[in-house]
PATI-154274 format. One record per residue (C-alpha): x, y, z; residue number from 1. Coordinates in nm, 2 decimals. Example, Ala and Ser with C-alpha at 12.3 -4.5 7.8 and 13.67 -1.06 7.14 Angstrom:
2
     xx     yy     zz pos
   1.23  -0.45   0.78   1
   1.37  -0.11   0.71   2
// end
This chain:
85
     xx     yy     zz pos
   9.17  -2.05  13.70   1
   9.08  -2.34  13.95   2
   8.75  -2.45  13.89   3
   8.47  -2.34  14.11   4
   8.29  -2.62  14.34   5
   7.92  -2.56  14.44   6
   7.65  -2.76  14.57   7
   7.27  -2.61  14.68   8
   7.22  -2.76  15.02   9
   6.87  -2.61  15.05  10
   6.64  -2.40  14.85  11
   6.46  -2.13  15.08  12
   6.30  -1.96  14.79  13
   6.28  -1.83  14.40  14
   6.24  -1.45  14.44  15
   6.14  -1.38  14.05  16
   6.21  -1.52  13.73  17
   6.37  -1.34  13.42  18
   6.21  -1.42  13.06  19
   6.47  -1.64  12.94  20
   6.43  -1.87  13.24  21
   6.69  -1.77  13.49  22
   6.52  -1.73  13.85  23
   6.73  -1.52  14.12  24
   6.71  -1.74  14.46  25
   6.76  -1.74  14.80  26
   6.95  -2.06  14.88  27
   7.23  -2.22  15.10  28
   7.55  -2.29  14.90  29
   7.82  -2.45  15.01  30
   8.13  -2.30  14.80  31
   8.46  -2.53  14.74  32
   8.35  -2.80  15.02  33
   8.30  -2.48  15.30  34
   8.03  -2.47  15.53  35
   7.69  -2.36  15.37  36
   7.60  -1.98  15.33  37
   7.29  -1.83  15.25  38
   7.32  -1.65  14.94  39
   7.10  -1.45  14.64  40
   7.19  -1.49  14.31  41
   7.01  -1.60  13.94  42
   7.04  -1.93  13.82  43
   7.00  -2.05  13.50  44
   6.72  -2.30  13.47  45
   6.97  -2.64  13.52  46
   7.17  -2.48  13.80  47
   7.47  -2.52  13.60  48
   7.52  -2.18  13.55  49
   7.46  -1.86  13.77  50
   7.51  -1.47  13.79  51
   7.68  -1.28  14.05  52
   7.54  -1.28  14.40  53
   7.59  -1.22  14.74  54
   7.63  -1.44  15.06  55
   7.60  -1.39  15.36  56
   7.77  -1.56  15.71  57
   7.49  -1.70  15.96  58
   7.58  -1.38  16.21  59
   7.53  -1.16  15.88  60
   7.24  -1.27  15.76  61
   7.07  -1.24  16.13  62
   7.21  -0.86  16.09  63
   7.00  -0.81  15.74  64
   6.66  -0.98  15.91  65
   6.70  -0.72  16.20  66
   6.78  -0.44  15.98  67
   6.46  -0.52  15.74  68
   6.27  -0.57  16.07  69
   6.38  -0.18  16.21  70
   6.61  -0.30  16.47  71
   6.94  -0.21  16.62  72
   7.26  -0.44  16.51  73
   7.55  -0.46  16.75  74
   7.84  -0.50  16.55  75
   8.11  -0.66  16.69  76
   8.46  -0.55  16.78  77
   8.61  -0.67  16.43  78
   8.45  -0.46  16.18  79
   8.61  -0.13  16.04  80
   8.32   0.07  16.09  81
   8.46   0.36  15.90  82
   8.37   0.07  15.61  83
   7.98   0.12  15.69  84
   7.74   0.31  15.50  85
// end
């Protein structure tokens, strides 16, 4: 398996921390030299190892903070919306 590349470009915020150390954040990663996402996942206290998460595109993530916020999202052309909860 190809290792995984990873670098935190900037920390937006711990959300809670576990009792062994590991805090889930809000962060954006870049993944394998890729543009930066913003992504939620736990992280061990030295960041060199984490959980599963999720990220999120820029377009996606300006989806979730209208949905929190009660609005409307347009979605776009692209999406298979028979896919959507």
């Amino acid at each position: 398996m190809a290792e995984l590349k990873y670098e935190i470009k900037e920390t937006i915020g711990v959300l809670s921390e576990n009792a062994k150390g590991w805090t889930k954040e809000f962060n954006r990663v870049s993944w394998n030299d890729y543009p930066p996402k913003y992504d939620i996942r736990e992280w061990s206290p030295d960041h060199s190892r984490m959980g599963k998460g999720v990220t999120l595109s820029d377009e996606e993530f300006e989806n979730l903070k209208k949905l929190i916020n009660g609005e409307n999202v347009e979605i776009g052309d692209d999406v298979d919306e028979s896919q959507i909860i």
